[in-house]
Structures are given as C-alpha cells and as structure tokens.
N, C-alpha and C positions, 0 to 999 in steps of 0.2 A: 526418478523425477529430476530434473536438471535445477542448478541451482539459480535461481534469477534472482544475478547482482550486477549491478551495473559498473563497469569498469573503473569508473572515477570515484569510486568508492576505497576507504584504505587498504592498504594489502600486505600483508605477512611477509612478501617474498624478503624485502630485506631486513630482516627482525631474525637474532639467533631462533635456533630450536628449543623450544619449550619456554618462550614469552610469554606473560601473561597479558590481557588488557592492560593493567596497573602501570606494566610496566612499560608496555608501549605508550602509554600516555603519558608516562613522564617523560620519557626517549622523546616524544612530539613536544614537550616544553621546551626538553632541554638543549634543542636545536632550535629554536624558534618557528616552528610550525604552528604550536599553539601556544595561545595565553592561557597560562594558569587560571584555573574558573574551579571554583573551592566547589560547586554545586555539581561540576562535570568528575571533578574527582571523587566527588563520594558514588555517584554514579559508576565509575570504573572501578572502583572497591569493592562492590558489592555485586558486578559483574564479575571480577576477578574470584572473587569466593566461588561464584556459580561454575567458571571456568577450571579449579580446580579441584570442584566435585564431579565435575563431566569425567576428569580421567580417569576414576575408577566404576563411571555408571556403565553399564551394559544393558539395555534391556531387554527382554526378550520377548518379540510380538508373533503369536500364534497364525498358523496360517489357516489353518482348515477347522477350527474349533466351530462349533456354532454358539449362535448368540443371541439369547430371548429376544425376545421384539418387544416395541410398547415401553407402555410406562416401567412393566419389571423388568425390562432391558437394561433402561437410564438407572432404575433403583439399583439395580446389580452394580452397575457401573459406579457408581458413588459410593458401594460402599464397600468395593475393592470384592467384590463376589463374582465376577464376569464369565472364571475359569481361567482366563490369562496366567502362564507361568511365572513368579513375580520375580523381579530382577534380587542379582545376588545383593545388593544394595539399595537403601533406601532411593525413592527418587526424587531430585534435587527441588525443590521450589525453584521458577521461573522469576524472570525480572520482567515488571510492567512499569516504563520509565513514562510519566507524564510532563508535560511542561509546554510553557506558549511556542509560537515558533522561534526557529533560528538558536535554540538554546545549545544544539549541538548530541539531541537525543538518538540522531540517524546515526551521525558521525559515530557513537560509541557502537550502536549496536554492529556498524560494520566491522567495526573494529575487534569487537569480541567474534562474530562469526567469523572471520578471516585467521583469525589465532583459535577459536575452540576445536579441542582433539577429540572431531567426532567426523565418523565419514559419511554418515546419513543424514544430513541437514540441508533445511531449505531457507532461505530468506528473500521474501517476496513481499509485493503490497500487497496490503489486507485487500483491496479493493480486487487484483487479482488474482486471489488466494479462492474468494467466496466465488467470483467467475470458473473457474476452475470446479470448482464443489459443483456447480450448476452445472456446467455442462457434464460431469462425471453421472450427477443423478438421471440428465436427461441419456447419457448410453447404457448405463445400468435398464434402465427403464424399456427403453427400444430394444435391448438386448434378451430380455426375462421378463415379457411382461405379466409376469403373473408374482413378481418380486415385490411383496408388499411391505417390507420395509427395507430399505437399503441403505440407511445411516449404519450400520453394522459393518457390512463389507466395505462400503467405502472408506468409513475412518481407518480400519482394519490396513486396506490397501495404503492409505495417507502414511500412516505410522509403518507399514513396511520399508515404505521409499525412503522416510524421514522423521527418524525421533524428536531431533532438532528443528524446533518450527521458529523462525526469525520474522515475524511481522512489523512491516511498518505503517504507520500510519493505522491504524488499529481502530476502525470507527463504523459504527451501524448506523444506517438510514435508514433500509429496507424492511417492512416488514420480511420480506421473505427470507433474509437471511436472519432476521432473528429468529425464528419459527425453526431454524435448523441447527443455530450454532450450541443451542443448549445440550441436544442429546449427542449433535456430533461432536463437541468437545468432553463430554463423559467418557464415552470411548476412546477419544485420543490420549485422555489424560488414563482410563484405565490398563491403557497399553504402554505407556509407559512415556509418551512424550512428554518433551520441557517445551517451553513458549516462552519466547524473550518477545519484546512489544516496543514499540513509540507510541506515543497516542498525544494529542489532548487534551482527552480528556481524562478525568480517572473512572476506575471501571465501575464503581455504585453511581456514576452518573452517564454512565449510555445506554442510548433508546431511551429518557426517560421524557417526562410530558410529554409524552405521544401513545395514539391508540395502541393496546397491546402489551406497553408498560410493565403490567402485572407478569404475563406470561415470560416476560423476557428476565424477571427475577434470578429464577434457580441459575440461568445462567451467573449473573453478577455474583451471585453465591459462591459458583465451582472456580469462578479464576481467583477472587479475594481469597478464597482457600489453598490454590495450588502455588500463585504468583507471590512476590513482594513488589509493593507500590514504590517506586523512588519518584521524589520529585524533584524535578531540577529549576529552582528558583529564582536560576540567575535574570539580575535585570536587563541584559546584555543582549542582543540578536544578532549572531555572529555571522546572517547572512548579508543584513543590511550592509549597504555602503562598497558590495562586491563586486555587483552589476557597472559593466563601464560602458553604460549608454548607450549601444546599439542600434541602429532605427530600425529595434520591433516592435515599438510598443506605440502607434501613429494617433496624434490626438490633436482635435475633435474627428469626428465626426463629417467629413465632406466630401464634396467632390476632387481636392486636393488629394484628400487621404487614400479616396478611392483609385484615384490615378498612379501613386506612390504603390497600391497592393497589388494595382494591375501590369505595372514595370514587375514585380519583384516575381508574379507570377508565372512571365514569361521569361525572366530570367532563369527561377528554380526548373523550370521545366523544359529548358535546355533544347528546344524545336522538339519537342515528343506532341503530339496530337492530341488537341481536347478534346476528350473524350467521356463516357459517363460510364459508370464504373459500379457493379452491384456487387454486392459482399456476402456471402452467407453465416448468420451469425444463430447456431443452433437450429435449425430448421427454415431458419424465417432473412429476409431479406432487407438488408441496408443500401437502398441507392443514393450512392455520388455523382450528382450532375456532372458537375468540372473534376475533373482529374486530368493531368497530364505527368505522364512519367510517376519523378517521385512527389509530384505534390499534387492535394488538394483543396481545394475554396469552398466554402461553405459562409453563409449571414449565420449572425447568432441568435437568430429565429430555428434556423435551420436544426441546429445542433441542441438548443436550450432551451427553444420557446415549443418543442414537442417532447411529450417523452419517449427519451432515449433512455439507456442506461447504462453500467459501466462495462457489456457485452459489448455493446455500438462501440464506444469509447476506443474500447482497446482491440478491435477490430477493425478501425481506423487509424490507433497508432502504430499498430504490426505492419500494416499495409504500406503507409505513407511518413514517410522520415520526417518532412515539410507539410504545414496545413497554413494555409490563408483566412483565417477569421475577419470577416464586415461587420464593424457594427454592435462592439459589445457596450450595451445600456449603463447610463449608472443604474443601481438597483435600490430597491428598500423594502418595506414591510411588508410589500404586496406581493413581492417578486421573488418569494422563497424558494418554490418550486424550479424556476429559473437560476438563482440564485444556486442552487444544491447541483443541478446538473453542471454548471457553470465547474465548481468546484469537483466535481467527477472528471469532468473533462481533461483540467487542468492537471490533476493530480495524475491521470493516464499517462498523459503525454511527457511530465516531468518522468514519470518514470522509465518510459521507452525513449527517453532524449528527443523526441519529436521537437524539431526550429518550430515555431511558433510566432506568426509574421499578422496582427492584428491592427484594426480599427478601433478606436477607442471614447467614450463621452468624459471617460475624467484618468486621471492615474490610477493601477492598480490599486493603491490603499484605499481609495475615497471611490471603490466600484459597488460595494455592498458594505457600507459603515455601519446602516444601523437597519434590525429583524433579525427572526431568528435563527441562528445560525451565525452571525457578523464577530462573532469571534472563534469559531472554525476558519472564518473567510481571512481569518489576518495569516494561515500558512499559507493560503492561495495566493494573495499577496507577495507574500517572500519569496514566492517559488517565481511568479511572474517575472519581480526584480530580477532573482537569479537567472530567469534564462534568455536574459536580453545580454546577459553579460560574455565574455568573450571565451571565457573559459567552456561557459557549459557550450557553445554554437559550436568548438570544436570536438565535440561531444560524438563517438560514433552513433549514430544509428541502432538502439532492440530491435530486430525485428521478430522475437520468440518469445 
C-alpha cells in the first residue's frame, strides 16, 4: 500500500542516520524553525521512546492461517488466542496525541513517521483510511460472495502492507464505520500493528451521545488499552496568523462575489470546456454539472445540503486540484448535518492540497460557532485560514 503523505510535511532527508523525533525537534528549535512549546516536547519524548522500541520490533503476520469468525473471532483477538506467530518482542504501545487545533499534533506525527525504522508503514487520514476499508469490504464482497465475514482477511491483508498505521485526524461520525472499527482493530492490533493518531478528541469520548454509543464501547476499551493518551495543552495555535490573505475566502454573499468566482473559474480552467462530469464512486454515481479542465463549481447546497459523504469527498479531490464553492451559510444548531459534511469536505481537500476558491456569509471562525459539533469545527477553521495562505496555494496537487 503506498504511503500517503503529503510533501509539505517534515522530512528525514536532511537529519543524520539514526535521528530520533527528540531530536529532530530540537534540531527545529535550535535553528529557529520552531518555538520551544514544553507541551510539543513532551509529545516528541514519548514518541521518541515508541521510535526506539520500533528498532527492535518485527512482527510477524500470518498469511494463510484461518480465523474464527463472530463474536469468538474478536474474543480470540483480545486475548492474544488468534493463532498469529507472536513477535520475538513484546509489542510497543501506540501514541494517541489529543489537543485543540494548530497545537502542532500533525507536525509531530509526521515527524516520527518520516524518522521511524520501519519499512511497512502507512500514514493517512482517518477519514481516508475508513474510505479504503469500504471499498476493500465492497471487493471482497463482489469478489466471494458467499464470504461471510471478512473483517479477518482484510485487517489480515491491512497489517501485511503495514504494521505501522499513522492516522491523522482520528474521528468517528459514522455509524457505519463504527460497527467496523471494533472487530477490525482487534485483529490489526492481534497481528501485531502499532497506531500512532492526531485527534481531538480523546478516545473515551468518540462516538459518544449518539445512537449506538454502547456498541461502540469495546472499541474505546482496545485503543485505551493498546495506545498512550498524550495531550498537548498548549494555549498557542501555531497555525493562526500564517495565512497571508489571499482572495479565496470572498465575503458576503452577492452578486459581486459571484462575479469575482466566475472570473476565477474561467481563469483556472484555462479555455477547457464546460462540461459535466460523472465519477464512479463504488458502484454508484457522483455528477458534476460544471467542470472544466482542472476545476470544478458546485453551491454548498450541492455538496452539504444533500448527503454526500467522505467517498464523494475524496473522489472529487482525486479528480479536481481547484473546486469553486457558492454560498457557504453561516451555520448553527440546526445545521449539523450540513455543518459535518461541511467539515468532511474540508478536511478531504486539505488533505489532497485541493485550491479551494469560496463564497462566504461570515469568516471561517464565526461559520459554525455554536451546535453540535462547533468545536470539532474550530480545526475546519484553521485548516480554512491555512489554505488561503501562499504557502499551502503552492502546494502540488494528491491526486492518489
């Protein structure tokens, strides 16, 4: 499985051999890259430990064993009875770094995967980690249909590619990915993977006050068990203030505005033909009226005000570098729904560098202040900030 990280993320190449986190982040002090943040350093400490138990982990994951199914699957799984050959050493406890945005929780973890001595590692957003899991279940499925459970093979195949699972952004909406992640993390964690995380939130509080709750327990059980919770405290938002104005972010709401998106649309699209544009996303189909070239336009009816979900999402940021949003509402207690996709969106597109050229009713921070959810929505926010700014616009293009 290829590793998806995005280029503007830190990188080993000038860092001696056999660097640890620690100490690349004091190397980033003591050049003035970064400021000293006591809550980031204990953070890289305790990465650092996990970095230098990876050099002597090996695991070894089974390839043809079989593996009960059901409930005495997951029971096996937890309590180390699976059949899996168990590595010649203990396996390390994972780090689950929480904190608000801009604290600098990304930056570390790229930092540790970029230096960790493992050659089977992935680090991706959670959001396309679970896309992936879906559409693996929906080929398994098409493939054997008479396969009635396939949490087994697939985590099986997960932990082949990669014992090292790097997740950012770390956060359940769905019920349908919670209904999965319980028994297929038993089995990734019984084969032997580690899980490093960003989140949030901390893990005894996701998925909770919402249908389903209870069932999503055992999960919160097996990461508190396998992971350590770090939090990082600091009062600082080391994104704010990076953004150097840009005109993507167009506000209010008019006919000005609309005129301002319709220059910009016929500039990104460089004389290519408007066209509409259908996407296949797992069987089913996503149409794009406007497209031209590399970009598309879509209202934020279009995208938010129906559901979509992080499938659509990131089959629109693969496709289209450049997206034209009309018309995004301020939001509030009634507009959650909206409000969650909104933040799916966002969170897609930050990841695959997608320019992002919007209509606006008020400034990112003041678009969903207050419901539930409005303090998940303060990363959206930052990420907004960030990608009006000059650095990320020169940002290549994910398109994988």
């Amino acid at each position: 499985m290829d590793t998806d990280i995005a280029p503007a993320r830190p990188s080993a190449a000038a860092l001696p051999a056999g660097t640890g986190p620690l100490a690349a982040y004091e190397a980033r002090v003591a050049s003035g890259r970064l400021d000293r943040d006591p809550e980031q350093e204990k953070a890289a400490r305790r990465l650092d430990r996990l970095w230098r138990e990876l050099r002597d982990y090996h695991p070894v994951v089974q390839h043809d064993t079989p593996q009960a199914s059901g409930w005495l699957g997951g029971l096996k799984a937890r309590l180390g009875l699976s059949g899996h050959a168990p590595a010649e050493t203990p396996r390390p406890r994972g780090v689950y770094m929480v904190g608000q945005v801009g604290r600098g929780k990304t930056m570390l973890m790229d930092l540790f995967f970029s230096l960790a001595p493992v050659e089977h590692k992935r680090r991706v957003h959670f959001h396309r980690f679970m896309q992936d899991v879906h559409q693996r279940l929906h080929d398994m499925k098409a493939a054997d249909p008479g396969l009635t459970d396939p949490i087994p093979p697939l985590a099986r195949q997960i932990a082949q590619e990669a014992w090292l699972l790097c997740f950012d952004e770390f956060q359940v909406n769905d019920i349908a990915d919670a209904m999965i992640l319980g028994r297929l993390f038993d089995y990734l964690f019984a084969d032997g993977v580690v899980v490093v995380a960003t989140s949030n939130t901390k893990p005894e509080d996701l998925f909770q006050d919402r249908p389903g709750a209870d069932a999503f327990k055992p999960f919160i059980a097996a990461i508190l068990k396998e992971v350590d919770t770090v939090i990082l405290d600091s009062p600082r938002d080391y994104r704010r203030g990076n953004a150097r104005g840009m005109q993507t972010w167009i506000i209010p709401v008019d006919d000005a505005a609309r005129r301002e998106l319709d220059s910009i649309f016929t500039r990104l699209a460089d004389g290519a033909p408007v066209v509409p544009v259908t996407l296949d996303i797992m069987g089913r189909s996503l149409k794009v009226e406007r497209a031209a070239g590399p970009v598309a336009r879509f209202s934020f009816a279009d995208l938010c005000g129906r559901p979509l979900g992080a499938g659509d999402y990131l089959a629109l940021a693969t496709r289209f570098p450049n997206l034209v949003l009309d018309g995004v509402p301020r939001m509030g207690p009634d507009n959650f729904d909206e409000a969650r996709r909104f933040i799916v969106l966002i969170d897609t597109l930050y990841e695959q560098n997608v320019k992002l050229f919007a209509s606006a009713e008020d400034r990112p921070d003041a678009i969903y202040a207050k419901g539930q959810g409005a303090t998940a929505f303060e990363r959206t926010a930052s990420r907004l900030e960030e990608m009006q700014s000059a650095a990320y616009m020169q940002l290549p293009h994910l398109n994988a």
